[in-house]
N, C-alpha and C positions, 0 to 999 in steps of 0.2 A: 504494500500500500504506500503509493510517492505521496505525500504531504509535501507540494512544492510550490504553493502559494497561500496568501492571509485565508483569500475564501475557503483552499480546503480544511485548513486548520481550523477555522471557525466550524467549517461542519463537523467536522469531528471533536471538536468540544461541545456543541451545540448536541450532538448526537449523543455524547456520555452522560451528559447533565438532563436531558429528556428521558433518559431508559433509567438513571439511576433515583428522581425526581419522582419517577413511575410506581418504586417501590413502594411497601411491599406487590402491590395489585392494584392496576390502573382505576377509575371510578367510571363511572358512565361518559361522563362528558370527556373525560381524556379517547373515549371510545367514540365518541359522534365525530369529535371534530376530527380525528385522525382518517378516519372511515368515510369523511366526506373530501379528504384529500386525494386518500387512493380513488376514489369514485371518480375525480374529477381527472387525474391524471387517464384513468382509466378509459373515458370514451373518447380519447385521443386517438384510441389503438380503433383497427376493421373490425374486429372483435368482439368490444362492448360500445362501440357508436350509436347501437340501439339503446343505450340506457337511456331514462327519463333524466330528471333534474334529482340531486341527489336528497332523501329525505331516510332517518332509517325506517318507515312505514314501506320505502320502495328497495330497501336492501331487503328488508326480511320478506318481500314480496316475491326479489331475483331466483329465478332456481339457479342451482349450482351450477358452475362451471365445470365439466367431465374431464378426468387425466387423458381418458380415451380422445376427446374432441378434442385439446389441445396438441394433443402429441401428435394428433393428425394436420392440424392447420396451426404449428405451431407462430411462426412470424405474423399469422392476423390479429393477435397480441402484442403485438412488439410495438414500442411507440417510438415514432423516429426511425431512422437506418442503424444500420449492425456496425456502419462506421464512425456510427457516435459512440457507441463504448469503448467502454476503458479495458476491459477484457470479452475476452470467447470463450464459453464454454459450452460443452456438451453432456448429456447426459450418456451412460456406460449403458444404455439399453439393455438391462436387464431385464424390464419387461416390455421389451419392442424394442422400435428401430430408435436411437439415439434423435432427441430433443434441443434443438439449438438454441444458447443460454445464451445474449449479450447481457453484461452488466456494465453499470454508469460506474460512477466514481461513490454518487450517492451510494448506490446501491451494494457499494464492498463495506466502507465505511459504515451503515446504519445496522450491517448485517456482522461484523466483526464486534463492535461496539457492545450488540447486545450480548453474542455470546464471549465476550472477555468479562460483560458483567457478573455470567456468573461462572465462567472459568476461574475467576479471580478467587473463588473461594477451594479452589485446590492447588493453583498455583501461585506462586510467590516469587519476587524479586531475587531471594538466593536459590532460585531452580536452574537449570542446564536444560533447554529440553532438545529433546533428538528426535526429529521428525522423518518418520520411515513410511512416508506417503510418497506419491506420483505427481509430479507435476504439472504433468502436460494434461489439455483438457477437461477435466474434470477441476473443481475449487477447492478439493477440500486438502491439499496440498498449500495454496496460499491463504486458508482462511485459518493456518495453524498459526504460519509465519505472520499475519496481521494480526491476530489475534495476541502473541509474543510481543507483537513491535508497541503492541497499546500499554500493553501490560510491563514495558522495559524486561523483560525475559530473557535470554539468549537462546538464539533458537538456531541449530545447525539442519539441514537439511541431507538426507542422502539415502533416496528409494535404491532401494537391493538391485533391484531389475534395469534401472538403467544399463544397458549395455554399456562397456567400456569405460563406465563412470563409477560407478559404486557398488562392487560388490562385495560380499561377505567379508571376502578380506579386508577390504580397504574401510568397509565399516569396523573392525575391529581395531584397524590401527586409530581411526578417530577418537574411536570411543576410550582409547589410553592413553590420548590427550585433553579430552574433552572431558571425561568424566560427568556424564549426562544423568540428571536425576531424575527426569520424567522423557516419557518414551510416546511414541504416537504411531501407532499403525492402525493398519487393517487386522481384522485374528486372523486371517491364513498366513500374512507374511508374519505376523509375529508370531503363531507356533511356528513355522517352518524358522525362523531365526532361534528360538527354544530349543527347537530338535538340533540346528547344527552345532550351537554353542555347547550341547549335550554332549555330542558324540566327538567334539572339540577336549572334552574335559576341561572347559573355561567359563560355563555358565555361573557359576557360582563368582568366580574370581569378577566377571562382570555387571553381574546384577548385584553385588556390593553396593554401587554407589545410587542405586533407583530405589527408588521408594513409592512411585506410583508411575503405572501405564494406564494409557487412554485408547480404547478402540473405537475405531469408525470405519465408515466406508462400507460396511458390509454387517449380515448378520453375527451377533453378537450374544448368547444366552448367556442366564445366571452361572451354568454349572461349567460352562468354560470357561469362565470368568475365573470363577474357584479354583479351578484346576491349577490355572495358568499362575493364579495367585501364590498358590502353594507351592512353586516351580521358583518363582523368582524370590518369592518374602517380600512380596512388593502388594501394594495396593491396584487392580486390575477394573479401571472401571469401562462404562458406555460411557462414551465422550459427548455424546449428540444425537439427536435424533431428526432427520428434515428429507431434503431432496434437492436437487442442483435446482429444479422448476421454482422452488417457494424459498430456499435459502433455508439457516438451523430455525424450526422449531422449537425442540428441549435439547438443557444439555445437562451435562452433570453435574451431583455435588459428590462432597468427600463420601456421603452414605451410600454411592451407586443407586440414586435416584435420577429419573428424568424429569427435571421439571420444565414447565411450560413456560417458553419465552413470551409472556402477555404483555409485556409492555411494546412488543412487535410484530404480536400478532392478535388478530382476532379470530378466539377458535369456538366454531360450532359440531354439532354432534351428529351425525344423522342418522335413523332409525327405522322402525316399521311404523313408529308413533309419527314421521316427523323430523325438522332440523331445532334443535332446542339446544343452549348455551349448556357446557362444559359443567357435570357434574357427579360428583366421587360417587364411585357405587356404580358408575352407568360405562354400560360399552357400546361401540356403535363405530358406523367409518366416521373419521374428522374430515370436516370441511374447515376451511382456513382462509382468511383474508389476510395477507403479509400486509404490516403496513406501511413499510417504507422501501417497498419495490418503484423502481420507474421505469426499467427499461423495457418490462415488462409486468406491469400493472397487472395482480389476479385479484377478482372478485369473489365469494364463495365458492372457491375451488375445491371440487371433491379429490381428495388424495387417493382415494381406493383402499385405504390403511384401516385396517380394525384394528381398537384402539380400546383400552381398558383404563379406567382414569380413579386413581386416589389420594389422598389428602394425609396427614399424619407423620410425614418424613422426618427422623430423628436431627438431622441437620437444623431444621427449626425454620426451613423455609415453608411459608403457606402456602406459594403455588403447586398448582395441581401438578399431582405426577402422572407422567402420561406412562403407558405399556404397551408397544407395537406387539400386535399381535400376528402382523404380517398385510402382506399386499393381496389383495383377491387376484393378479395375476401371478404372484410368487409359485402358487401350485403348479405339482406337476402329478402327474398321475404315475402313480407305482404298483404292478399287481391289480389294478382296477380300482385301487382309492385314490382320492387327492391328499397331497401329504404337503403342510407347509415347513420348510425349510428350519423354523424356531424347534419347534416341536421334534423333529429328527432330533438335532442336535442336541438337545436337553438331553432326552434320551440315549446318545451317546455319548455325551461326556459327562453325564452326572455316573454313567453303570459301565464306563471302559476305561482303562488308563492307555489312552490313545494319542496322537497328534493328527490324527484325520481318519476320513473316510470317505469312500467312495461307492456308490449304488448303481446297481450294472441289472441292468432290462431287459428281457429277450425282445423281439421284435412286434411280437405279438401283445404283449402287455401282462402275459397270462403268468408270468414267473420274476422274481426280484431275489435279487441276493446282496450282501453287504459285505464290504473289503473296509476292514479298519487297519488303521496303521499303528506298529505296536509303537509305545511309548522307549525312547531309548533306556536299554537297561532295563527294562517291565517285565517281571517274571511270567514266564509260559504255563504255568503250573494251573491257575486255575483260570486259564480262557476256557477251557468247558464248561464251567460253570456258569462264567463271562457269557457266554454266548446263548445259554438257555433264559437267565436276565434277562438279555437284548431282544430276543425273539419275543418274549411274551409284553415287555414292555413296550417294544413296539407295535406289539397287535392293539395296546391297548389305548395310546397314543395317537395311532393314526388309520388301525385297521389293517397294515400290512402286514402280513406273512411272510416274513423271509423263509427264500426256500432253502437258502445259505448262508450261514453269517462267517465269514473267516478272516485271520489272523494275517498280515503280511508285514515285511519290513521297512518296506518303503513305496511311497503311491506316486503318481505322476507329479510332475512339478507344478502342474498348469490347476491341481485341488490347491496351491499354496500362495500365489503371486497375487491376491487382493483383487478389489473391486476394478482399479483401470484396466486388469486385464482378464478379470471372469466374469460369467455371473454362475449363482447357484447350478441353474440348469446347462450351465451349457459343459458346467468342468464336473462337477461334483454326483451328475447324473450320466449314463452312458448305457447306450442301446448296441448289444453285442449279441451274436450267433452264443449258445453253449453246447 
């Protein structure tokens, strides 16, 4: 983020002192008038040019705005040309074909702002962090490093995957000069970083100086979190919760809660009752109004995202914690069920000492079987037992029957290198003869 003149510095001061002002939870009128800004930017775009004159009797009048429509006509949203922003980005089309993302200057700035507000309660002035994200295309590579630059942090950068730029090795010689306290991946590249330092006999010698990782970019569950936690003696949270299209949502605190960024957003609920505001106890897909998007102004946007919302977080923050329950395009059919991505994984790493897996499908649909990857050093002793757990837990989870569950030592590389370069279905699933 370049802060290279008074006006952008003014917005980004102007943008701290608004989100922080906001605390704890915005009031009504902080919600009208913000709501009738994006309204206003918004019939700028082909898009919402049909809107009326902004009133909230004609927001809560709008039907939603669909992921499916946008992603289809996504630039008839877009206000202005793609060479007024300040960046390009793309969405990793995991569920469709990739969504083209310009952002403003506003639009980094209001979106960095809010999530360093509440980064800020895990991170600190004497942190190191090392950031093992992707840079190219996708944001959430620069939205660590602005998020650091707000918060005075030092933040190094260096994705594994870069060819000829940062691999394993060369991230280990940084990191015994750097001495990084806090970490930032995706969970594939960072078990796959676990497993080598493992089989290194230098994981310990390096998770010395960390004391908390942040994942993003991809699915994320409780009991990999755990796992991974007990691997390093480190604190292992969810970083974030959002989409390149609407920017963060929720992000973390030190409890490994998500709470909901409300001072930037406006989030609704929606139901078989209905669209009705944000309330603990209740699940339903989230509809979302960003409200400090310009380059692309969204109006009650349906995310697709089922969503479980509660209140009570030990941290002592009031906003809602939100719980991704998954994407209604995330499924994929295994054996004749739909199986969401969350719920697999719970189930493998709360009942395997593993660093991955991979689901193999005959053609027909009619048989599935499961290839986990043993944990470096994981004793072989009781995977039979291991494996009668995983069958029945998964029937019960998701309905599948494995017709197979086995043991291997090592899985493709392409289950490990994160969201720029998978998604769930295309690496983690595979359609094979047996």
């Amino acid at each position: 983020m370049i802060i290279n003149s008074p006006a952008r510095l003014d917005l980004l001061m102007a943008a701290r002192a608004e989100i922080q002002s906001a605390r704890p939870l915005p009031d009504s009128s902080f919600y009208e008038a913000k709501l009738g800004g994006v309204w206003k930017r918004a019939r700028k775009s082909a898009g919402y040019q049909h809107l009326p004159p902004y009133s909230m009797s004609a927001f809560a009048g709008l039907s939603p705005t669909s992921k499916e429509h946008l992603k289809s006509a996504p630039m008839e949203y877009v206000v202005g040309d793609v060479g007024d922003a300040s960046r390009y980005y793309e969405t990793t089309g995991t569920t469709g074909r990739p969504t083209p993302t310009p952002r403003t200057v506003e639009d980094i700035v209001w979106n960095a702002s809010a999530v360093a507000d509440q980064w800020e309660t895990v991170l600190s002035r004497g942190d190191r962090v090392l950031s093992l994200l992707p840079s190219d295309i996708v944001p959430v590579g620069d939205l660590v490093t602005d998020v650091c630059a707000i918060l005075d942090v030092p933040c190094a950068r260096a994705y594994p995957f870069a060819t000829g730029i940062s691999d394993w090795d060369r991230i280990a010689s940084v990191w015994a000069t750097y001495q990084p306290t806090v970490l930032f991946a995706a969970p594939g590249v960072f078990q796959q970083m676990t497993r080598l330092l493992a089989q290194r006999g230098v994981l310990a010698d390096l998770a010395a100086s960390v004391h908390t990782v942040m994942l993003l970019g991809e699915v994320s569950v409780p009991a990999l979190r755990r796992r991974l936690g007990r691997s390093w003696g480190a604190d292992v949270l969810d970083a974030s919760y959002g989409s390149t299209e609407t920017g963060t949502l929720a992000a973390t605190c030190p409890a490994d809660s998500l709470h909901v960024l409300a001072g930037s957003n406006y989030f609704e609920l929606a139901s078989d009752d209905g669209i009705a505001q944000l309330s603990a106890g209740k699940t339903g897909r989230l509809v979302v109004t960003p409200l400090n998007l310009h380059a692309r102004p969204l109006v009650r946007y349906d995310t697709g995202d089922e969503v479980a919302l509660r209140t009570g977080c030990e941290c002592g923050n009031p906003a809602m914690i939100i719980e991704p329950a998954g994407r209604a395009n995330d499924t994929v059919e295994v054996a004749g069920s739909q199986v969401l991505p969350r719920r697999l994984e719970e189930v493998v790493y709360e009942n395997a000492d593993v660093t991955g897996y991979l689901v193999e499908v005959d053609p027909d649909q009619s048989r599935a079987r499961l290839i986990l990857e043993r944990n470096v050093g994981a004793s072989r002793d009781g995977e039979d037992a291991t494996v009668g757990i995983i069958t029945e837990a998964t029937r019960r989870a998701t309905g599948v029957k494995w017709e197979q569950v086995v043991f291997v030592n090592t899985l493709p590389a392409s289950t490990k290198s994160g969201a720029s370069q998978k998604s769930w279905k295309r690496s983690n699933v595979r359609v094979t003869e047996w």
